[in-house]
C-alpha positions in Angstrom: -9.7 -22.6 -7.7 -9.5 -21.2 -11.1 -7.7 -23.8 -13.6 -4.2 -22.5 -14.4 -3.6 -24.5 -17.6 -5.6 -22.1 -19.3 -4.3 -19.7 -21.7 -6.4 -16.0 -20.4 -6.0 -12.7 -21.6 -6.8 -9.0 -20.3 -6.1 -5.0 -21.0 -3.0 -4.7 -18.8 -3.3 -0.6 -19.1 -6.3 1.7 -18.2 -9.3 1.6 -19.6 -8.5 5.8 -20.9 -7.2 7.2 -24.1 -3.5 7.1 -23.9 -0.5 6.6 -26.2 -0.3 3.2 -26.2 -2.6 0.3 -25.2 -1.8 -3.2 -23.9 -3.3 -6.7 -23.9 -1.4 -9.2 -21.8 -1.9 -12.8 -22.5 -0.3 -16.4 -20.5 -0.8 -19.8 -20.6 0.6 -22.5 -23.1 -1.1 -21.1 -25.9 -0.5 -17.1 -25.5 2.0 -16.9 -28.0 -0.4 -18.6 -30.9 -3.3 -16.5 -29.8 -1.5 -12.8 -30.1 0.2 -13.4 -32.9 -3.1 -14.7 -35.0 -3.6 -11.4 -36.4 0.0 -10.2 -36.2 1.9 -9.2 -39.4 5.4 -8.4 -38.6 7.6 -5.7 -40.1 10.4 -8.4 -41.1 8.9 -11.5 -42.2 11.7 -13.4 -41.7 11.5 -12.9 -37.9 10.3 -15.9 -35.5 7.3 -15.8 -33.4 8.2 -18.3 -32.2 11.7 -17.0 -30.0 13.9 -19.4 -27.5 14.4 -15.9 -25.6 12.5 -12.9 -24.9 11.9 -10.7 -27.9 10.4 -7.6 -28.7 8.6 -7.8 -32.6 7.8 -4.2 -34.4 4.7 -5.0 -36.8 1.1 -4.1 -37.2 -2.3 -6.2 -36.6 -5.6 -6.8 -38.1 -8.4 -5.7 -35.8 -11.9 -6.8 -36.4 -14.0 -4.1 -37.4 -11.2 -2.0 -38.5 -10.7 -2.0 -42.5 -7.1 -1.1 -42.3 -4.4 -2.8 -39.8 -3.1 -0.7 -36.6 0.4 -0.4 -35.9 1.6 -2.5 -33.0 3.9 -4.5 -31.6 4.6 -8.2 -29.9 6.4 -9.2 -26.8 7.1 -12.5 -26.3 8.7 -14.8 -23.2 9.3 -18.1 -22.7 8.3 -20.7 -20.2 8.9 -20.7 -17.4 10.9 -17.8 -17.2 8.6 -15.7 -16.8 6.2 -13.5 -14.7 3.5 -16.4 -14.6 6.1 -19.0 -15.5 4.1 -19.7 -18.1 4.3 -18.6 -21.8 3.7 -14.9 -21.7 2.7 -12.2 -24.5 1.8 -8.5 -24.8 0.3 -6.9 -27.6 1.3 -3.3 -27.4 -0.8 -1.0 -29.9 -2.7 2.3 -30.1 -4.5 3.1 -26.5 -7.5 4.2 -28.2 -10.0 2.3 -25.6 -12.3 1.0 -28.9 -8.9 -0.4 -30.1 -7.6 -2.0 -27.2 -11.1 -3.5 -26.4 -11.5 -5.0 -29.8 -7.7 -6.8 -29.8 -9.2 -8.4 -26.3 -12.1 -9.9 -28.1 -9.9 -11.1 -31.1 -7.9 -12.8 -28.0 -11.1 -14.1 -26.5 -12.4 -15.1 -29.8 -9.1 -17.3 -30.7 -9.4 -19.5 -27.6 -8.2 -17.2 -24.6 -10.1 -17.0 -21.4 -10.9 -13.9 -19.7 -8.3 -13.0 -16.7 -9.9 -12.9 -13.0 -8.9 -9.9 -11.1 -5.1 -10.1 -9.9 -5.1 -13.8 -12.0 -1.4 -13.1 -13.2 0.1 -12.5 -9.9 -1.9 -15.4 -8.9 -0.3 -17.8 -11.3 3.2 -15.9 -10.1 2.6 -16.9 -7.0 1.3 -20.1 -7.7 4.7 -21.0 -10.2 6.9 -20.2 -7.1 8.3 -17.1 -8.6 7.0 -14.8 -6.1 5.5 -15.8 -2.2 2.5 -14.4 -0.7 4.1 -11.1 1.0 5.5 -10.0 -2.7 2.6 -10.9 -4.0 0.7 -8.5 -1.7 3.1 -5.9 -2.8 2.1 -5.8 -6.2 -1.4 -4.4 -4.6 0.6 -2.1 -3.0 2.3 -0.9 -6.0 -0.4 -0.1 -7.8 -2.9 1.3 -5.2 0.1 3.4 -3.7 -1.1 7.3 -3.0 2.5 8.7 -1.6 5.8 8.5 -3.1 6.8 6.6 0.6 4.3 3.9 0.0 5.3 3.2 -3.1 9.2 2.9 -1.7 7.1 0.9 0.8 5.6 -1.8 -1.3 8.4 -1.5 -4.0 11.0 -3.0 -1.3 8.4 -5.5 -0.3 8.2 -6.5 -4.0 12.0 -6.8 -3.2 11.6 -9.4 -0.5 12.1 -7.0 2.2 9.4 -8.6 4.8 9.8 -12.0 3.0 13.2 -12.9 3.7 13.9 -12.5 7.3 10.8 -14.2 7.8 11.9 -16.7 6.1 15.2 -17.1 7.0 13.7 -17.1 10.6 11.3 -19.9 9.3 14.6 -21.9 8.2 16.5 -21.5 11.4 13.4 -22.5 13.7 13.2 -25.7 11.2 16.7 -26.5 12.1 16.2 -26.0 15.7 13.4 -28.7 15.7 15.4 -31.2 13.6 17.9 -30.5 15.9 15.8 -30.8 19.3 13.8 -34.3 17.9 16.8 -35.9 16.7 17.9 -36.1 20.7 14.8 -37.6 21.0 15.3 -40.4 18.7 19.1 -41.2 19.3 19.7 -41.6 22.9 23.4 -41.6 22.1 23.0 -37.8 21.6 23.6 -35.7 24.3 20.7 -33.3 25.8 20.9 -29.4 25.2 22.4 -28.7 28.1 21.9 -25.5 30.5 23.7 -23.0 28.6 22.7 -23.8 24.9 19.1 -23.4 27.0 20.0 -20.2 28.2 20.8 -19.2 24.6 18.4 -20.5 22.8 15.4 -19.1 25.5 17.0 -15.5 25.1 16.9 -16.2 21.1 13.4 -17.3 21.1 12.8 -14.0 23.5 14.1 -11.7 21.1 12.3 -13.0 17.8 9.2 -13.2 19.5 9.6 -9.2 20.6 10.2 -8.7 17.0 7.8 -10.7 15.4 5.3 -8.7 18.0 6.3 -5.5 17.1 6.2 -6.2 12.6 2.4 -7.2 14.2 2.0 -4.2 15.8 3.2 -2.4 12.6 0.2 -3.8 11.1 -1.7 -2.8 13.2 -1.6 0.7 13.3 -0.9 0.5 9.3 -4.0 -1.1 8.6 -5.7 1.7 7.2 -7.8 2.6 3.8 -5.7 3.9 1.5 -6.1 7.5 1.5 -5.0 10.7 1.4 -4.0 12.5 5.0 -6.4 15.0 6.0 -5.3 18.0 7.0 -8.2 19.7 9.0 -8.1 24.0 9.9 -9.6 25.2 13.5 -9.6 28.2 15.0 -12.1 31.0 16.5 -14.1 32.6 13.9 -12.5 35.5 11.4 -9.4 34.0 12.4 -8.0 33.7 8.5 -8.5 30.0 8.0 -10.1 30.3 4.7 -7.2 33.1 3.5 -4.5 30.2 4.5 -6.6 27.3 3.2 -6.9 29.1 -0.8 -3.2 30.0 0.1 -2.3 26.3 0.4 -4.2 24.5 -1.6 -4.3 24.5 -5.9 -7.1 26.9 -6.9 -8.1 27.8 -3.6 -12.1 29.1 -3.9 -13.4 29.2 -0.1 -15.3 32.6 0.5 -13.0 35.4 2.5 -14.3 38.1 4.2 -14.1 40.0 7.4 -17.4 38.9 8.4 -18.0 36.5 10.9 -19.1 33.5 9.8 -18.3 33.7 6.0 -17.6 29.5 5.7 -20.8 27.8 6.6 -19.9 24.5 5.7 -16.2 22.3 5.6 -14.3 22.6 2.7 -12.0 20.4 1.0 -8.8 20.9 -1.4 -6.1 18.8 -2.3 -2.4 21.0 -0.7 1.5 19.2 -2.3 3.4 19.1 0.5 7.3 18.2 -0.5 6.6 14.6 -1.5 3.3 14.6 0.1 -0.3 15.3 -1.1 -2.5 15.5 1.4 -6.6 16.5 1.6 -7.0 20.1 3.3 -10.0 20.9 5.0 -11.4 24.3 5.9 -14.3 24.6 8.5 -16.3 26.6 10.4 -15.4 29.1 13.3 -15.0 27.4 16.7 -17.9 29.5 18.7 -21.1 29.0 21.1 -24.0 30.2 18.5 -27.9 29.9 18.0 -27.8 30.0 14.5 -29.2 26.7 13.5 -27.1 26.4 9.8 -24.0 27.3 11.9 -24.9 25.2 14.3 -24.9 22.5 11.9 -21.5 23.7 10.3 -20.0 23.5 13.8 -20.9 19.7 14.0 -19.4 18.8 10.8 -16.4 20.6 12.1 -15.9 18.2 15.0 -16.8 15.3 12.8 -13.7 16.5 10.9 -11.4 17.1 13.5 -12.3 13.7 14.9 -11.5 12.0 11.7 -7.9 14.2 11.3 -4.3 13.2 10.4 -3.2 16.5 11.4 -4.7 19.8 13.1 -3.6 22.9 12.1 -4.8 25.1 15.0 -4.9 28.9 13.8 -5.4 32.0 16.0 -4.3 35.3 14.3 -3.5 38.9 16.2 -7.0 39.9 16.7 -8.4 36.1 17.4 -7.0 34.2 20.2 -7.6 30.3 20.4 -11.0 29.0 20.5 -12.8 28.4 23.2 -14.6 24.9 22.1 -13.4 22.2 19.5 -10.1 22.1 20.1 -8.1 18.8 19.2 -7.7 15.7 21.5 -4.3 15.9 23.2 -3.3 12.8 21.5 -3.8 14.1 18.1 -1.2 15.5 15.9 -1.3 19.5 16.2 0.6 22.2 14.3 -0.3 25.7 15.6 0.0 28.2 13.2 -0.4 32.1 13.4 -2.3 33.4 10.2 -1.7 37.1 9.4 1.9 38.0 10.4 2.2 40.5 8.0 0.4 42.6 10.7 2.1 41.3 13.6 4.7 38.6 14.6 3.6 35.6 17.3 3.9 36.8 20.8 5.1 33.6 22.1 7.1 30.4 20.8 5.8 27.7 19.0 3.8 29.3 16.3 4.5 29.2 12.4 4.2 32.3 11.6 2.5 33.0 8.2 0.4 35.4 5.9 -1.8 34.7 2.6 -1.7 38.1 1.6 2.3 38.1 1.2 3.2 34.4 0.9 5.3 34.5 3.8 5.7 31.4 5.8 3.7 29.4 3.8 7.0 27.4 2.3 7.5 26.7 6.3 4.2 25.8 7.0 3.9 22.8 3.8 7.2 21.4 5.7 6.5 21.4 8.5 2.9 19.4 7.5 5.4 16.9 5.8 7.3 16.4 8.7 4.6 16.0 11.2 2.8 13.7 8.8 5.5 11.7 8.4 6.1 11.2 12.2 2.6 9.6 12.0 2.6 5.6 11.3 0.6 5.0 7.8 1.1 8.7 6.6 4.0 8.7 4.4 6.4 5.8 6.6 9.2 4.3 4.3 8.8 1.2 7.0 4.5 1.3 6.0 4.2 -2.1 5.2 1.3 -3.3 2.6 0.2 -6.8 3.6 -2.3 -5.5 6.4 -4.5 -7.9 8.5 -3.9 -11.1 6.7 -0.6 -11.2 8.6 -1.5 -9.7 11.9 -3.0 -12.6 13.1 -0.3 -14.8 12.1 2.6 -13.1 13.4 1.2 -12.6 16.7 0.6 -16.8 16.9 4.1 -17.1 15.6 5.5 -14.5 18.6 3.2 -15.9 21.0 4.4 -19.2 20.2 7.9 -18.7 20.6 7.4 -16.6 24.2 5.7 -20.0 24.8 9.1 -21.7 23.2 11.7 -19.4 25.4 10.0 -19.8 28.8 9.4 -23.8 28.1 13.4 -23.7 27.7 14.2 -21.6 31.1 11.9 -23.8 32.7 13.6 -26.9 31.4 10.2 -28.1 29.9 10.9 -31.2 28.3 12.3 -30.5 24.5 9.2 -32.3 22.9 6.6 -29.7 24.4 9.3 -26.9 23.2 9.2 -28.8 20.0 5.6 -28.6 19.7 5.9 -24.8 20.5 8.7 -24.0 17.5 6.4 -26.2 15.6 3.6 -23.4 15.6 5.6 -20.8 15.1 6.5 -22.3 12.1 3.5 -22.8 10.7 2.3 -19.6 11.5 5.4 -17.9 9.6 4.1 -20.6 6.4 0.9 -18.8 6.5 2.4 -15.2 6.4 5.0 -16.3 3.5 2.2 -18.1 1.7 3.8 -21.8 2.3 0.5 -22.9 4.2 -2.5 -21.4 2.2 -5.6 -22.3 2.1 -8.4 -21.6 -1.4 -10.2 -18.7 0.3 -7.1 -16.4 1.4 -6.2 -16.5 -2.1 -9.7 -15.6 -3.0 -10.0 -12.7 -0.4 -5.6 -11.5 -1.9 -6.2 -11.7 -5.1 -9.9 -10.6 -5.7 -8.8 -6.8 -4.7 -6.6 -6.5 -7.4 -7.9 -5.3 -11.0 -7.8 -7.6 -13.9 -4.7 -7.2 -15.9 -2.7 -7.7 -12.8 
C-alpha cells in the first residue's frame, strides 16, 4: 500500500499544448512545496489561507531566465478532495513548462503521484466510497454524451446510496433478529412479520440480481459502436457510407466489386458518434482477393452494434452474410431518388440528393440506444468488480426469504442477512482488501 502521509505531485491536464497547464499537489506539505517558487501579484496576500483561495502571480521555473505567469489554488485540510492539504499550480500549458514546474515539485520534497493516487487518498479519507470512486474512471474515459450522464450520476451517489441504505436496513434486521436471541423476554417474529420480511428479502434479491445482470451485459471495452453496411454487390453502400460519415473517401463506381477491403469512418449521429464500416459485396465468387474481402466482411458483421442491411432498386437482398436474427438490423433502401421502397419497413434514402439521410442518422441513434452499453443513461461504470458481489448479496437474501417461509430458525437467517451484508461492503468499498485497490486504481492515469 502506498504511504498516504506523503505529500505527491503530478500534471493534472494532458500532456499537449493547450492554454493552460496544471500541476496538482496533496499531502501535509503541498502548500509549502507550490508556493516555493511562487511570487504573488499582491505581496500582502497569505499562502497560507484558512479557506480556499485562488492567488494570481507568476513563478520561477528552472531553466527559464524569466518567470511565467501563473497562478495558486489552495485548500485546506481536510476539506478537501484528498482531505488532505491540496494545491494546483495553474500556468502556461506549454508541455516543456508544465514538465519543468513538476520537477521543481519533485525537487522540493514531493513524491511522484501513482496512477489514480488522488482518488485513492479520496477514497481512503472517507470522502468518496468505492462505487464513486469508480465513476471518476468513468468520467474521464467516457466516449458518449450518455456515459458520461452515466458515470457523472454515479459520481453523485446514484448506485451508492440505495445500496447502502439497503446495507443499513439489513444491519438493523440482524440487530433486530439476534437481539430475540439474547433476551428470551422478547417475543419471536411471529408469522406475519415472516411473511413480510420473506416477500422483502424476495424483492431486494430480484433487484440486486437484475443491477448484476446490468453488469453484465455492460461490461464492455469502452468503445465506439460499430455500425457495419451489407448488401449484394453495386448495391450503393459505399455512396451511403461517404454520405454518412465526415470526409467520406471509399471508391464508387458502377462496377462490381469496386470496395475490396472494409472500410472504416467515424458518422455523428444526434448525440452519438459511432464507427461506420463499409465492406464488401455479399456474393459467391472465385476471386481469391474478394474472397478474402468477403471474410473480413463477416468478421465485421459478427463483431456489429448495428447492421445496416442495404438493397437498392436494381439489387435485391443478398443471398449470403446476412445478420444473425438476434442482432440489431436497420434495413435501408439506397438510391430512392430513382425509385421509392416497394414494401414497408425500409428507410428510404439517396447520397446523390441528401434525402433521407437526416432519417437514417436517427434512426441509428435510436436503435443504438435500445441496445444495453451503447449510449444507456442507466450504463453503469463499475463493471465486473461488482458483478460478483451483487449476485452473493441477491443469492444470499433468496437464501434469507426462503429460510423465513420455511420458519428456519432466525440464527441460520441471521447468518444469511449476514452475507448479504458483507457482500454489499465489498461493492460500497467498506470491506476491501490491498489488491482490489490495486487492480481500481491502477487503470486510472496519474493526475487523477
Amino acid at each position: 500500500m502506498l504511504d498516504s502521509t506523503e505529500t505527491i505531485a503530478a500534471i493534472a491536464t494532458p500532456l499537449a499544448p493547450a492554454p493552460r497547464g496544471i500541476v496538482r499537489l496533496s499531502g501535509s506539505q503541498a502548500w509549502t512545496v507550490a508556493s516555493a517558487h511562487f511570487v504573488p501579484d499582491d505581496p500582502h496576500l497569505s499562502l497560507s489561507p484558512t479557506r480556499a483561495s485562488r492567488i494570481p502571480g507568476s513563478l520561477r521555473v528552472s531553466g527559464l531566465r524569466v518567470p511565467v505567469p501563473a497562478w495558486l489554488g489552495l485548500w485546506p485540510a481536510p476539506r478537501t478532495y484528498t482531505g488532505q492539504f491540496l494545491a494546483e499550480i495553474h500556468t502556461t500549458g506549454s508541455v516543456p513548462i508544465v514538465q519543468a514546474v513538476l520537477t521543481d515539485c519533485l525537487a522540493q520534497g514531493a513524491r511522484l503521484a501513482e496512477p489514480g493516487e488522488f482518488t485513492l487518498r479520496a477514497f481512503l479519507a472517507g470522502r468518496i466510497d468505492l462505487t464513486q470512486a469508480e465513476a471518476v474512471l468513468g468520467v474521464i474515459e467516457a466516449g458518449q454524451p450518455a456515459q458520461l450522464q452515466a458515470a457523472l450520476a454515479q459520481l453523485a451517489g446514484g448506485l451508492s446510496q440505495p445500496l447502502r441504505k439497503l446495507r443499513e436496513g439489513l444491519l438493523d434486521l440482524v440487530a433486530h433478529l439476534e437481539a430475540t436471541l439474547d433476551f428470551v423476554e422478547e417475543p419471536d417474529v411471529d408469522d406475519l412479520e415472516r411473511s413480510r420480511l420473506a416477500q422483502e428479502m424476495e424483492s431486494h434479491s430480484i433487484w440486486l440480481a437484475d443491477l448484476a445482470r446490468q453488469f453484465t451485459e455492460r461490461d464492455r471495452p469502452e468503445r465506439l459502436p460499430r455500425v457495419v453496411l451489407v448488401g449484394a454487390p453495386n448495391v450503393g453502400k459505399s455512396r451511403l457510407f461517404n454520405a454518412l460519415v465526415e470526409n467520406g473517401q471509399a471508391l464508387v463506381a458502377d462496377q462490381s466489386g469496386t470496395t475490396r477491403d472494409y472500410l472504416t469512418g467515424i458518422c455523428h449521429c444526434g448525440d452519438l458518434v459511432v464507427e461506420l464500416i463499409d465492406t464488401a459485396g455479399a456474393e459467391p465468387t472465385l476471386d481469391e482477393i474478394l474472397a478474402m474481402a468477403q471474410h473480413h466482411q463477416s468478421q465485421q458483421l459478427a463483431a456489429a452494434d448495428l447492421v445496416l442491411l442495404c438493397r437498392s432498386p436494381q439489387q435485391g437482398l443478398p443471398t449470403a452474410l446476412l445478420p444473425a436474427q438476434q442482432q440489431a438490423t436497420l434495413r435501408v433502401w439506397t438510391q430512392s431518388d430513382r425509385a421509392t421502397p416497394t414494401e414497408p419497413g425500409w428507410i428510404a434514402t439517396s447520397a446523390a440528393s441528401g434525402a433521407g439521410i437526416p432519417t437514417l442518422k436517427a434512426a441509428i441513434q435510436d436503435q443504438l440506444q435500445k441496445t444495453p452499453g451503447q449510449g444507456d443513461a442507466a450504463a453503469l461504470t463499475t463493471g465486473a468488480r461488482c458483478r460478483e458481489s451483487l449476485n452473493e448479496a441477491s443469492l444470499a437474501l433468496q437464501d434469507a426469504s426462503s429460510g423465513l417461509s420455511l420458519h428456519v430458525p432466525q440464527d441460520l437467517v441471521s447468518l444469511d442477512l449476514r452475507a448479504a451484508i458483507d457482500a454489499l461492503g465489498a461493492v460500497l468499498g467498506q470491506v476491501v482488501t490491498d489488491d482490489i485497490l490495486d487492480r481500481i486504481f491502477s487503470r486510472f492515469c496519474i493526475g487523477k
